[in-house]
Backbone as numpy.savetxt, mean C-alpha at the origin, in Angstrom:
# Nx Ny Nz CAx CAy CAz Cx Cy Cz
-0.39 -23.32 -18.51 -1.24 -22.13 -18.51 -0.35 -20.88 -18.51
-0.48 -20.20 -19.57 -0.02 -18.45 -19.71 0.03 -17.78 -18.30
1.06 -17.11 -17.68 1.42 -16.27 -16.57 0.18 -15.25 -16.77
-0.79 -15.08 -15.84 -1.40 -13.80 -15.60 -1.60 -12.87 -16.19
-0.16 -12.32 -15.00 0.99 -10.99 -14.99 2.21 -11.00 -15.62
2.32 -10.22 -16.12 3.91 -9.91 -16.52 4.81 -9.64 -15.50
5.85 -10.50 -15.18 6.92 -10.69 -13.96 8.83 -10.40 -14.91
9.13 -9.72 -14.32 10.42 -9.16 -14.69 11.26 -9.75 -13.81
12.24 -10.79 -14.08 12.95 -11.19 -13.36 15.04 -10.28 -13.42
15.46 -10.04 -12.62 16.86 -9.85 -12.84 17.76 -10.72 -12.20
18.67 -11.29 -12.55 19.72 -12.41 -11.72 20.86 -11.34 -11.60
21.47 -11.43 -10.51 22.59 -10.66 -9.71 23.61 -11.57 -10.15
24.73 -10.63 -10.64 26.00 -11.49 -10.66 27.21 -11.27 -10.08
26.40 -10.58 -8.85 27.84 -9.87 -8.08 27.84 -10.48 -6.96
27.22 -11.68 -7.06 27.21 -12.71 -5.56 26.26 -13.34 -5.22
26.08 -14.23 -4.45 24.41 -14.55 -3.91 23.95 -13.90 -3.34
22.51 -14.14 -2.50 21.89 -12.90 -2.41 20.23 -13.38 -2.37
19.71 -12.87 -1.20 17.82 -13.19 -1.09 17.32 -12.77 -2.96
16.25 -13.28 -2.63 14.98 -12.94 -3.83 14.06 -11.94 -3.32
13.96 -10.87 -3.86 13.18 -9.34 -3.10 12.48 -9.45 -4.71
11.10 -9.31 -3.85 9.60 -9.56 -4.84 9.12 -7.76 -4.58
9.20 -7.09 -6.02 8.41 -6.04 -5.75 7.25 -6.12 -6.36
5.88 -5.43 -6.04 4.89 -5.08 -6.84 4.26 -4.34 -6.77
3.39 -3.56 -7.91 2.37 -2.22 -7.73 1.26 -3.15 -8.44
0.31 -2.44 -8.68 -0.74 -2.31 -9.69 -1.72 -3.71 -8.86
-1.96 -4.26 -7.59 -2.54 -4.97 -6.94 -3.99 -4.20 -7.14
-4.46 -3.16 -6.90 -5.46 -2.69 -7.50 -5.44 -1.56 -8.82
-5.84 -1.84 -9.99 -5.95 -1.03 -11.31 -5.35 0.48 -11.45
-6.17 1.25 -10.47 -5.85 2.50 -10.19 -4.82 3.59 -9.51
-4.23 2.50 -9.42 -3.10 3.33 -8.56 -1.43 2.98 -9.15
-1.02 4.27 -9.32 -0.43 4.26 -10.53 1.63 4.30 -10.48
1.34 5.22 -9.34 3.14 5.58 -8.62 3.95 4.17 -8.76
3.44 3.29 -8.01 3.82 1.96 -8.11 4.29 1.96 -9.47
3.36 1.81 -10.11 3.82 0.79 -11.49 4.87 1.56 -12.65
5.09 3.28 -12.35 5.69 3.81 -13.20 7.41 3.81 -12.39
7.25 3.37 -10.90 8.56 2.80 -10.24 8.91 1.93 -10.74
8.34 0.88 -10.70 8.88 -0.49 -11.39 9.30 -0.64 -12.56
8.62 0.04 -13.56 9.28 0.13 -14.94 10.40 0.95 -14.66
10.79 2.08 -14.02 12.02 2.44 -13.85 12.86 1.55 -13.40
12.57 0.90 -12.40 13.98 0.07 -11.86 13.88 -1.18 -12.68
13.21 -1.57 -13.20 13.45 -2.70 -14.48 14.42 -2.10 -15.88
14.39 -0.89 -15.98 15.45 -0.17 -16.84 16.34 0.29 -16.40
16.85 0.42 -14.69 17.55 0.53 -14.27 18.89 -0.70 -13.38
18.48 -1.22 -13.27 19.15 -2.00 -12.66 20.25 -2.85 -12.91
21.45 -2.69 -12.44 22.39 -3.31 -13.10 23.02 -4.81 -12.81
22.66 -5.55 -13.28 22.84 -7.15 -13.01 24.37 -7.29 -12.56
25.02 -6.72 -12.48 26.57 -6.68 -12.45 26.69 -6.22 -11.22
25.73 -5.40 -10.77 25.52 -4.86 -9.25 24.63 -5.07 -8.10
23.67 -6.37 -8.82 23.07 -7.14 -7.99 23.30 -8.47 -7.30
23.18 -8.57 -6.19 23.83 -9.92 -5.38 21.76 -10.26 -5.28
22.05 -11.55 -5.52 20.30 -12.47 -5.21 19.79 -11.90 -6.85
18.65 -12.13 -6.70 17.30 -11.44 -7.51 16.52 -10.84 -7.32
16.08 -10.41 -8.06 15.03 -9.13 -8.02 14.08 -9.49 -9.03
12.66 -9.42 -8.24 11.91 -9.97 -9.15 10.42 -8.71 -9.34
9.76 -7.99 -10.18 9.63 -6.83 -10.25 8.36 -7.56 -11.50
7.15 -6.86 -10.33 6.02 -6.84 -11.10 5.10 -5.48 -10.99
5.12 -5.14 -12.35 4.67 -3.73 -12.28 3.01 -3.67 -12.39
1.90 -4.58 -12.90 0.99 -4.41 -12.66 0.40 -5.92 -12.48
-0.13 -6.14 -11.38 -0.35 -7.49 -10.91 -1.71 -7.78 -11.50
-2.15 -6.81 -11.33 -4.23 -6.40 -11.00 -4.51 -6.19 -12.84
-3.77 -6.65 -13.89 -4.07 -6.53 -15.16 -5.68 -6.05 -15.50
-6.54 -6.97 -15.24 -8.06 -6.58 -15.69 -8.20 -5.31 -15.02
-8.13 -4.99 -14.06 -8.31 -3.94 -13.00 -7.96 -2.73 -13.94
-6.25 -3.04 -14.33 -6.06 -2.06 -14.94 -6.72 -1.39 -15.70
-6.97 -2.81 -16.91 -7.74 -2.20 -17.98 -8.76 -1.29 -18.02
-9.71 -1.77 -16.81 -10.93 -1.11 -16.14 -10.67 0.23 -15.74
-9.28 0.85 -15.65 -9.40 1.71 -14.83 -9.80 1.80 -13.64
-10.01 0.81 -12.58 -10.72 0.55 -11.62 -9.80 -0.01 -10.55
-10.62 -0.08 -9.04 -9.87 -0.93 -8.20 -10.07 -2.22 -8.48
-11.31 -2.63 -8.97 -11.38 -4.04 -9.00 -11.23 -4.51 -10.25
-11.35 -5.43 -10.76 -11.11 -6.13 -12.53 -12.68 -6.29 -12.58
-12.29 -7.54 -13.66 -13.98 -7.90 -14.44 -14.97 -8.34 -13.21
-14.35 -9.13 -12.28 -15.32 -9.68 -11.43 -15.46 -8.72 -10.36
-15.11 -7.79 -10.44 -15.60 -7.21 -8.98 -14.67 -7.31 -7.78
-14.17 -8.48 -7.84 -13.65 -8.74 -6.26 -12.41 -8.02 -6.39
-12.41 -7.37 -4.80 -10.77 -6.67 -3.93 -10.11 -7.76 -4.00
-8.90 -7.06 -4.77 -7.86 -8.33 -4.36 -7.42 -8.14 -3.11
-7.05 -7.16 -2.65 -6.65 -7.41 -1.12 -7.86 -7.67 -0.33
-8.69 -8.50 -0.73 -9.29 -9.67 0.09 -9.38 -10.68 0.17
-8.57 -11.22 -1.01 -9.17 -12.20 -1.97 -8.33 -13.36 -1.95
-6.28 -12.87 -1.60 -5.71 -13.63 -1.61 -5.42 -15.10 -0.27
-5.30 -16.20 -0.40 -4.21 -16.88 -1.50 -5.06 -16.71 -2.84
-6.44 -16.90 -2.71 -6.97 -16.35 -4.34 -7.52 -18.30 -4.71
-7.69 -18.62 -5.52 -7.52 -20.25 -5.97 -7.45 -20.36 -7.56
-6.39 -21.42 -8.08 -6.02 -21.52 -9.15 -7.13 -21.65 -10.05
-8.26 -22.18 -10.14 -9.43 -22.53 -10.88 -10.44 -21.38 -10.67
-10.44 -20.52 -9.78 -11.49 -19.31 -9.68 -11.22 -18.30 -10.46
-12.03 -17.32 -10.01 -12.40 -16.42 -10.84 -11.22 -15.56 -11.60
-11.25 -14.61 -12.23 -9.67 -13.92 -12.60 -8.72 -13.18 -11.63
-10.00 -12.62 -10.75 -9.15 -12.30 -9.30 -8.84 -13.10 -8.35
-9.48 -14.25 -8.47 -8.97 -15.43 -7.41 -7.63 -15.97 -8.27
-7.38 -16.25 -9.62 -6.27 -16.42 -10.20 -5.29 -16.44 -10.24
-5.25 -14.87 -10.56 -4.06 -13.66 -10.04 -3.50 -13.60 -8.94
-4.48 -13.84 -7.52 -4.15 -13.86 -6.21 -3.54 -15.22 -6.16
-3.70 -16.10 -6.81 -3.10 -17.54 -6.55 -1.99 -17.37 -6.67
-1.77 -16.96 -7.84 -0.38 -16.48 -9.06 1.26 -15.89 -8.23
0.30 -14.91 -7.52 1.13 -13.60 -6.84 1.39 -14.67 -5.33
0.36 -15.00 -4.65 1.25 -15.88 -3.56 1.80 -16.73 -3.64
1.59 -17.50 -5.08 2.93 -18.15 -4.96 4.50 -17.54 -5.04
4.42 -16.65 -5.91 5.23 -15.72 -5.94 5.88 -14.88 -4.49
5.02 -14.88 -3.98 5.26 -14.11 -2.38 5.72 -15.40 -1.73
5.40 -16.89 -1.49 5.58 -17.54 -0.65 7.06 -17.98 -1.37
7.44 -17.51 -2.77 9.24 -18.17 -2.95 9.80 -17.05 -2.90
9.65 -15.70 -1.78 10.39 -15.02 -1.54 11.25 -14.80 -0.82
12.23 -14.18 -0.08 12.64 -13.86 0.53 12.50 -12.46 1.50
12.12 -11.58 0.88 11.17 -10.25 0.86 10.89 -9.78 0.36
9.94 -8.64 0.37 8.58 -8.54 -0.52 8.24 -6.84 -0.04
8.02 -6.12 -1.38 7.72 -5.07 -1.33 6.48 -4.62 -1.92
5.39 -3.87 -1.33 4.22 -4.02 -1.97 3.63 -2.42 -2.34
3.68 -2.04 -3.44 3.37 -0.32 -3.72 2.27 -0.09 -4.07
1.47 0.59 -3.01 0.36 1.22 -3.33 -0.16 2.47 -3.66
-1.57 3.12 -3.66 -2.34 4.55 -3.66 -3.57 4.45 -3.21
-4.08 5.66 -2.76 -4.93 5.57 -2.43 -6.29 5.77 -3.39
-5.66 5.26 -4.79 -6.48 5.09 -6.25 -7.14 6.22 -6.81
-8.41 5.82 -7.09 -9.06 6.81 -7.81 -9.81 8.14 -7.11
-10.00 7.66 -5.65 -11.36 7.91 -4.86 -11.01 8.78 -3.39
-9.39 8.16 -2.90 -8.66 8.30 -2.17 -7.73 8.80 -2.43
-6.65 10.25 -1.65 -5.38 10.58 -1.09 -4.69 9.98 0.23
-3.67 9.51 0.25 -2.85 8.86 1.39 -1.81 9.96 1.63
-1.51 10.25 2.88 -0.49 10.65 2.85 0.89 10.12 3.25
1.49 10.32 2.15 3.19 9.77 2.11 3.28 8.82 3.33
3.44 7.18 2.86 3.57 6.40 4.82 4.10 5.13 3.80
4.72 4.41 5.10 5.61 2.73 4.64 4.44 2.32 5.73
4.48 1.03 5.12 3.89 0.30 6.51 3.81 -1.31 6.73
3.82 -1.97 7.78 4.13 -3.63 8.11 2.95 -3.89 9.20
2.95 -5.17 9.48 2.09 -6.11 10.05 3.11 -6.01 11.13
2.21 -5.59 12.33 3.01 -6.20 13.74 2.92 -7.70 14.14
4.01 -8.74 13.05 3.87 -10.12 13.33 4.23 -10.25 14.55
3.70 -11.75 15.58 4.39 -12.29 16.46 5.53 -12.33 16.79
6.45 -13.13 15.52 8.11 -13.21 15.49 8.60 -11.71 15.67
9.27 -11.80 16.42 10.10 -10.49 16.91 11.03 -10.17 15.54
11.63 -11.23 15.34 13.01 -11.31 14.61 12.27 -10.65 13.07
11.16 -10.82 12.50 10.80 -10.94 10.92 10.10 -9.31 11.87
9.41 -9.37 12.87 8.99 -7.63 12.72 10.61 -6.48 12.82
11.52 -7.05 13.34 13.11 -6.27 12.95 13.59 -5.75 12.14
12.74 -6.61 11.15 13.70 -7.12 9.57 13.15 -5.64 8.93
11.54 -6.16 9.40 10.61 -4.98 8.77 10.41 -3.73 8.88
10.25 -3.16 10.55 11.24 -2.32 10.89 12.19 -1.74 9.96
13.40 -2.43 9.86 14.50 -1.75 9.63 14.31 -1.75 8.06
13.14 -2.44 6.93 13.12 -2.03 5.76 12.21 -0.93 5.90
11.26 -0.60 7.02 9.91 0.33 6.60 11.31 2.26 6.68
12.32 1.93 7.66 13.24 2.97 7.77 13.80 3.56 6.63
14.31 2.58 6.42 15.27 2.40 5.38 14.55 3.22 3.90
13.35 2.89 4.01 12.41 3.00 2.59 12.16 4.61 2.56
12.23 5.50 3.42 12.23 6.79 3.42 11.31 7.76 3.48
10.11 7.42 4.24 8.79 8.33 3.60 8.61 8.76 5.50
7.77 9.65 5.49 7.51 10.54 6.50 7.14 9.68 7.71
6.18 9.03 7.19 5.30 8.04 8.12 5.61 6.84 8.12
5.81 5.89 9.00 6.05 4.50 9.47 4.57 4.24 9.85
4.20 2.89 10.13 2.94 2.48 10.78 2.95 1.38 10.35
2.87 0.61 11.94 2.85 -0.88 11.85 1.47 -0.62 12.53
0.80 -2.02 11.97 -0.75 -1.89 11.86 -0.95 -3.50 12.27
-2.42 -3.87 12.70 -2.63 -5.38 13.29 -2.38 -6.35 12.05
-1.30 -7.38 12.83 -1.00 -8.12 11.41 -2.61 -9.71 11.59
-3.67 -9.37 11.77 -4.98 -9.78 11.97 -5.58 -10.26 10.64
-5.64 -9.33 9.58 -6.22 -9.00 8.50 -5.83 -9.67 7.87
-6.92 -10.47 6.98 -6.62 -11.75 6.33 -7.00 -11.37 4.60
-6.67 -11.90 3.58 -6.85 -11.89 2.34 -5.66 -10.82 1.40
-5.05 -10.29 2.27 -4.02 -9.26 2.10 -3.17 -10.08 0.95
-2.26 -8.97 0.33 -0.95 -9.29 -0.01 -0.15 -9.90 1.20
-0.07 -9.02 2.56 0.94 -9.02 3.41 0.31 -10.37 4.38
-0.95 -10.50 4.00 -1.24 -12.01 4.91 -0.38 -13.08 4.53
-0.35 -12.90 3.02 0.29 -13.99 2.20 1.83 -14.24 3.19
2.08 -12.43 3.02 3.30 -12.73 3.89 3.94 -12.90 4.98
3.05 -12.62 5.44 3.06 -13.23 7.06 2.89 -14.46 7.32
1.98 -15.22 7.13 2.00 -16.56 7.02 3.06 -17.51 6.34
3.66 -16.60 5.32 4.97 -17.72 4.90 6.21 -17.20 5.40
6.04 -16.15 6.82 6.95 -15.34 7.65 8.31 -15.01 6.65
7.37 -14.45 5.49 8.97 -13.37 4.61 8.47 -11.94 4.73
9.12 -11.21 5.34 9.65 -9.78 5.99 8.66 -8.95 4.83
7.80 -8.44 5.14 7.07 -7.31 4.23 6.40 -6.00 4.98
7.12 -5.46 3.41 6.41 -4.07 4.02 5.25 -3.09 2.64
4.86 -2.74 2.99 4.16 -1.88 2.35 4.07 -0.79 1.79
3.81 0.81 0.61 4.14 2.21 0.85 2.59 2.56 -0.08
1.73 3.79 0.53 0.95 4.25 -0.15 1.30 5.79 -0.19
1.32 6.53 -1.06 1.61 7.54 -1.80 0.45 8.61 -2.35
0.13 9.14 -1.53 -1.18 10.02 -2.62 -2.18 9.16 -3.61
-2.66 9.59 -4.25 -3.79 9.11 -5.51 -4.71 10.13 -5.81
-5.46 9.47 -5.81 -6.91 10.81 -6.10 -6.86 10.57 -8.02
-6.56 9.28 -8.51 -6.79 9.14 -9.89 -6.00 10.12 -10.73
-5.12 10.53 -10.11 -3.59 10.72 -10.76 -2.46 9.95 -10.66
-1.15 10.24 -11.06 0.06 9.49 -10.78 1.03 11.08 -10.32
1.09 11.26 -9.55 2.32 11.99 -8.73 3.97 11.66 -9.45
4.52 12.65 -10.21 6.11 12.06 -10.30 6.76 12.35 -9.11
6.55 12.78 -8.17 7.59 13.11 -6.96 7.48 11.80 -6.13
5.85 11.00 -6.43 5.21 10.32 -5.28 6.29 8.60 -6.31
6.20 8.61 -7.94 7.12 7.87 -8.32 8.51 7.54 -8.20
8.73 9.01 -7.68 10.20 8.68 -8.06 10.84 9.04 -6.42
9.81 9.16 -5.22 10.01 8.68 -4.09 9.91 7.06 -4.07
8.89 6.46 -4.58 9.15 4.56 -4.82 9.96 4.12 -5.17
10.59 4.70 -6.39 12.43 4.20 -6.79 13.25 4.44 -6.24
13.41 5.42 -5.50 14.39 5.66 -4.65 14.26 4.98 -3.23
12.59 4.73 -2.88 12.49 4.03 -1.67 12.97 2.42 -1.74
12.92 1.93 -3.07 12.92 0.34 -3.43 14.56 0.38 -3.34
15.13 1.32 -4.32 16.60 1.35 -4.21 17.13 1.35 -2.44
16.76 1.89 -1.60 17.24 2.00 -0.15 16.76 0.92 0.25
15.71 0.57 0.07 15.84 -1.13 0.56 16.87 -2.09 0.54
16.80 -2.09 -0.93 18.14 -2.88 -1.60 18.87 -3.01 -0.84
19.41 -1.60 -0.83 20.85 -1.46 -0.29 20.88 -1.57 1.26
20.07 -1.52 2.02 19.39 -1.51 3.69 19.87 -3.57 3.64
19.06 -4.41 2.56 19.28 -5.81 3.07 20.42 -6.34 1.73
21.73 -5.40 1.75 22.59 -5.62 1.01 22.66 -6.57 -0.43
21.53 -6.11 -1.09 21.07 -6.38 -2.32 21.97 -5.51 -3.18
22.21 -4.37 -3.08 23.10 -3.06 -3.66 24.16 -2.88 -2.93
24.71 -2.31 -3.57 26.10 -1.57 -2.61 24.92 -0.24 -1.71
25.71 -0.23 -0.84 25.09 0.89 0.25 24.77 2.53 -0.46
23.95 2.86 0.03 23.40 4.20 -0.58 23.11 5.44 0.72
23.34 6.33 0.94 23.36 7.60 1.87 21.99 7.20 2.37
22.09 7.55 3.55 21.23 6.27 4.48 19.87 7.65 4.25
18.60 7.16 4.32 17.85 8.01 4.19 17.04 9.18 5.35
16.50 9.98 5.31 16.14 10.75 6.77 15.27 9.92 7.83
15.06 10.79 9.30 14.56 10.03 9.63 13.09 10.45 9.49
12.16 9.25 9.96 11.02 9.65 9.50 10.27 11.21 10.59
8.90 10.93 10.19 8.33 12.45 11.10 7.77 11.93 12.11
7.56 10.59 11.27 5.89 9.96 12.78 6.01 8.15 12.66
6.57 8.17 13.67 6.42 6.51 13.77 5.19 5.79 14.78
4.68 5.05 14.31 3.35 4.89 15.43 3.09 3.17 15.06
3.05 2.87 16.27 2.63 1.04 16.20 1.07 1.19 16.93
0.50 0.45 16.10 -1.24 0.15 16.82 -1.61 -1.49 16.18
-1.27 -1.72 17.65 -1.95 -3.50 16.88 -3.18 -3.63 17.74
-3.89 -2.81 17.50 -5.44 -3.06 18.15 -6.17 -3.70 17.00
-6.55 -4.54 16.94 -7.95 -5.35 15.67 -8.08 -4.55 14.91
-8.04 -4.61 13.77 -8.50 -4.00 12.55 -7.65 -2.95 12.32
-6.76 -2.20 12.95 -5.91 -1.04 13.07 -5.54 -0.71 11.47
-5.19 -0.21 10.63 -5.00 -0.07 9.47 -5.76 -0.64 8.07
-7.09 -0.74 8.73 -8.11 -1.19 7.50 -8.84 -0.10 7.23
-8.56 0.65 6.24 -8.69 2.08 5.90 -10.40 1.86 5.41
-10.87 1.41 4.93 -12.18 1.06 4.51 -13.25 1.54 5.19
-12.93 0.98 6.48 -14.20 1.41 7.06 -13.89 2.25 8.28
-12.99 3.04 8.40 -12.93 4.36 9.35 -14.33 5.59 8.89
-14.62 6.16 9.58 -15.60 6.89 9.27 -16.52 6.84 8.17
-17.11 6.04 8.25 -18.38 5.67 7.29 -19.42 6.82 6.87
-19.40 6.95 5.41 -20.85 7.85 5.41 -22.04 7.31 5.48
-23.02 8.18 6.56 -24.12 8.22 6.80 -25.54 7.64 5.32
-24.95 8.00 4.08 -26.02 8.22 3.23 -25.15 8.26 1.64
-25.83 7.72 0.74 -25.48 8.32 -0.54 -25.50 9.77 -0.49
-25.11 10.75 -1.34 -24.53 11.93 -1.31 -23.05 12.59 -2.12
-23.38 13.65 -1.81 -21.90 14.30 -1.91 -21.25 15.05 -0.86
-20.03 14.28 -0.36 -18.93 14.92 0.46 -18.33 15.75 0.12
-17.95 16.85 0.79 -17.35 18.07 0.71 -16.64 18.10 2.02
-15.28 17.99 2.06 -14.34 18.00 2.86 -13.92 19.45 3.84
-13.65 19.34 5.12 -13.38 20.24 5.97 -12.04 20.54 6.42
-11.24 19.43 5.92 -10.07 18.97 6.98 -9.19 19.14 5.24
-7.80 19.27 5.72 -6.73 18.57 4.70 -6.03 17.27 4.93
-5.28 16.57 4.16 -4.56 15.60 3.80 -3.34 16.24 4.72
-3.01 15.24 5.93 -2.09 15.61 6.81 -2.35 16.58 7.79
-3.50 17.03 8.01 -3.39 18.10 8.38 -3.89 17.46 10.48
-3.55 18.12 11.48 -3.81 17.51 12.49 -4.86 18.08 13.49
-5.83 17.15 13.64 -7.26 17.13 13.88 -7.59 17.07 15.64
-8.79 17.56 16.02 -8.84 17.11 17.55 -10.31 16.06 17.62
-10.29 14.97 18.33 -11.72 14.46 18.57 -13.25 15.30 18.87
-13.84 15.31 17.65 -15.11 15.52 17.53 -15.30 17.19 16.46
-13.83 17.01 16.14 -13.69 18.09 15.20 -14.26 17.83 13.84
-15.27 18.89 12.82 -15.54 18.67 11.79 -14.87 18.21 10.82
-14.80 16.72 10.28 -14.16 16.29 8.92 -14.54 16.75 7.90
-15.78 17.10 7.76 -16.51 17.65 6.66 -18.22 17.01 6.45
-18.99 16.89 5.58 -20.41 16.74 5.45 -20.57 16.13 4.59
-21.92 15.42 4.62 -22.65 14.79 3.45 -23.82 15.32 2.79
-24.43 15.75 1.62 -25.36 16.96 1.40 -25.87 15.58 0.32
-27.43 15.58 0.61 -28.24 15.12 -0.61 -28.13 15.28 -2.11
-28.63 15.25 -3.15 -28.98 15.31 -4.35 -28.89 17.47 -4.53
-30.15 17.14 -3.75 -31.20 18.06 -3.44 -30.90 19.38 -2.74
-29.83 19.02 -1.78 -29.23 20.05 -0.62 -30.07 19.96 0.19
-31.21 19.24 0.60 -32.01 19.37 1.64 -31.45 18.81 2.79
-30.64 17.65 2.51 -30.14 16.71 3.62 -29.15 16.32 3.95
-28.05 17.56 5.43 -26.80 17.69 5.68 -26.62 17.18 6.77
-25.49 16.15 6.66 -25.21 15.46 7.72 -23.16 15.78 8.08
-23.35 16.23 9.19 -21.75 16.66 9.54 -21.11 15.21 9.30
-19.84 15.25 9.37 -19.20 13.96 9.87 -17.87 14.66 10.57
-17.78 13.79 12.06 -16.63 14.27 13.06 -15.96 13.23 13.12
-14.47 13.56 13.45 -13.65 12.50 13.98 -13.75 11.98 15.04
-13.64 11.01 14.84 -14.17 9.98 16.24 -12.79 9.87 16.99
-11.66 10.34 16.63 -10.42 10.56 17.89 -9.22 11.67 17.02
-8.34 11.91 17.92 -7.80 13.16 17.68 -6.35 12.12 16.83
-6.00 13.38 15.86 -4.75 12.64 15.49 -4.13 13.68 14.27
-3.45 12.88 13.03 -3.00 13.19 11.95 -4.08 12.36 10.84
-4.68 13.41 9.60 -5.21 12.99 8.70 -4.74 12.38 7.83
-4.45 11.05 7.24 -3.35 10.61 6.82 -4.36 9.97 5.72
-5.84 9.85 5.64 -6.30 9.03 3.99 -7.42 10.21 4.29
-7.69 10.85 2.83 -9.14 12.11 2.90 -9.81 11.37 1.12
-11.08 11.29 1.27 -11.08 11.06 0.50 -11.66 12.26 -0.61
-11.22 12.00 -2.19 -10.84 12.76 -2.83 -12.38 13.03 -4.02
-12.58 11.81 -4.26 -13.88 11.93 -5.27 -15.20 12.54 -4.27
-16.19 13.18 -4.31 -17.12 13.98 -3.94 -18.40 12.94 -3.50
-18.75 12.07 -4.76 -19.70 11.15 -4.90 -19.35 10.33 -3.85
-20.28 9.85 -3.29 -20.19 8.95 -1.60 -21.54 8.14 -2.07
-21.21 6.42 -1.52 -22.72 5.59 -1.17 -22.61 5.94 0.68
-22.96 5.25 0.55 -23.38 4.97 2.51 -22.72 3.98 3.00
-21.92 4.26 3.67 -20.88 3.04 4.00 -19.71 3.12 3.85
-19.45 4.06 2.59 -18.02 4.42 1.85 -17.06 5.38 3.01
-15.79 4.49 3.21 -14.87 5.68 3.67 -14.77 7.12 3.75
-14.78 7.38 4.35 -14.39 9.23 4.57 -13.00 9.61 4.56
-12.69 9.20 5.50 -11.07 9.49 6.23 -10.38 8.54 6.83
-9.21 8.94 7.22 -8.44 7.54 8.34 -7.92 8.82 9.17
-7.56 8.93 10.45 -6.90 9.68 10.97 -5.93 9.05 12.07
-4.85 8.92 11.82 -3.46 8.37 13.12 -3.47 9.15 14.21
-3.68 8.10 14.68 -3.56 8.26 16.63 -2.06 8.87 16.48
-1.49 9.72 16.92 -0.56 10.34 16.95 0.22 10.01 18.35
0.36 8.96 18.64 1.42 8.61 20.05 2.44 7.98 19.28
3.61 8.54 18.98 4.64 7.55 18.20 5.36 6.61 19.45
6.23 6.32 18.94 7.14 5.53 19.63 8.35 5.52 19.47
């Protein structure tokens, strides 16, 4: 059976060396990812790689096509995986990719906050059990260079990062803006973040170690980083935002509103705890149920 996805493999000939699995394009719409990966697939010099590097720039193919988060069938892949070889095209794909994740060594996973959603600039990992594989991760979420750290409950099942947790290979995560654009600053922070990896688990020769971050914060409370369903809207509608992207909020402060068709029917929406606004969402059109915001508890560590 024909591969999926298109998978870019590079062999290192400057020594042995782990297998580091990157990928973007897990959902259609989100774009930073995948214009990284084609860079470091034209970049990379086999003469200067110890292990492999294995570099998939759009996993979520149908998705793509769609322009969408989801492909033909509908289903989230980050719910979906291990996925099953005989199901649907998103159960497929998800089969495809964990196998791929389970012959890794580590695993890098690039996201956005797509069509609908802004993220602001963050790396992020599963607070696994094993001390030793949350270290690893740790010291790649550092290494990777973005403002925000956040280790989140490693609970959450159907993930990319479930995949990887369960076959305990070191993963981390990065979401980057969206809002149904592609950011070049937010791209060519991913190449440079993938490159400091590298060189962080001596895949590369060493590279000028990167800053430190602004906000490091661990929350392994249940569900902690399932952006989905933080502040739910009340109603179909249109949202009109109060707050900015990053901007830092107090509990029960206005996020912004939900207004009818009609304008007859306004419903506030408040933050339910004080923090940093770190996902706002960007498209106007809202069902009932749909995300609003995410806001970080702001106690770092």
């Amino acid at each position: 059976m024909p591969a999926l996805f298109q998978t870019h493999q590079i062999q290192g000939k400057a020594g042995d060396g782990p297998n580091l699995l990157i990928t973007a394009g897990i959902h259609g719409d989100e774009y930073e990812g995948m214009v990284a990966i084609r860079k470091l697939i034209g970049s990379i010099d086999n003469n200067n790689l110890r292990g492999r590097l294995t570099l998939v720039p759009v996993v979520n193919e149908s998705a793509f096509a769609l322009r969408s988060r989801t492909g033909e069938d509908e289903l989230d892949f980050a719910r979906t995986c291990p996925g099953k070889d005989d199901g649907t095209t998103t159960e497929r794909v998800a089969h495809e990719l964990s196998q791929l994740i389970e012959d890794s060594d580590y695993y890098i996973d690039l996201h956005t906050g797509g069509s609908i959603m802004q993220v602001d600039p963050l790396v992020g990992y599963n607070l696994v059990s094993d001390s030793s594989i949350l270290e690893i991760q740790q010291h790649m979420a550092r290494a990777f260079g973005l403002p925000i750290i956040w280790g989140t409950s490693a609970n959450l099942d159907g993930r990319s990062l479930s995949i990887a947790r369960d076959a305990k290979v070191p993963a981390i995560y990065a979401e980057y803006l969206g809002g149904g654009e592609c950011s070049h600053k937010g791209a060519q922070a991913y190449f440079e973040g993938c490159l400091n990896v590298m060189a962080a688990l001596e895949i590369i020769n060493p590279r000028p170690p990167s800053p430190p971050p602004d906000l490091v914060v661990e929350d392994p409370r249940p569900s902690s980083g399932h952006m989905q369903i933080c502040h739910p809207s009340p109603m179909d509608g249109y949202f009109e935002a109060a707050v900015t992207l990053g901007q830092t909020i107090k509990q029960g402060q206005k996020l912004g509103h939900i207004i009818d068709p009609l304008g007859t029917d306004t419903r506030p929406i408040s933050a339910d705890h004080s923090g940093r606004v770190i996902v706002l969402r960007s498209c106007p059109a809202v069902k009932e149920g749909d995300s609003l915001a995410v806001i970080l508890e702001t106690k770092s560590i």
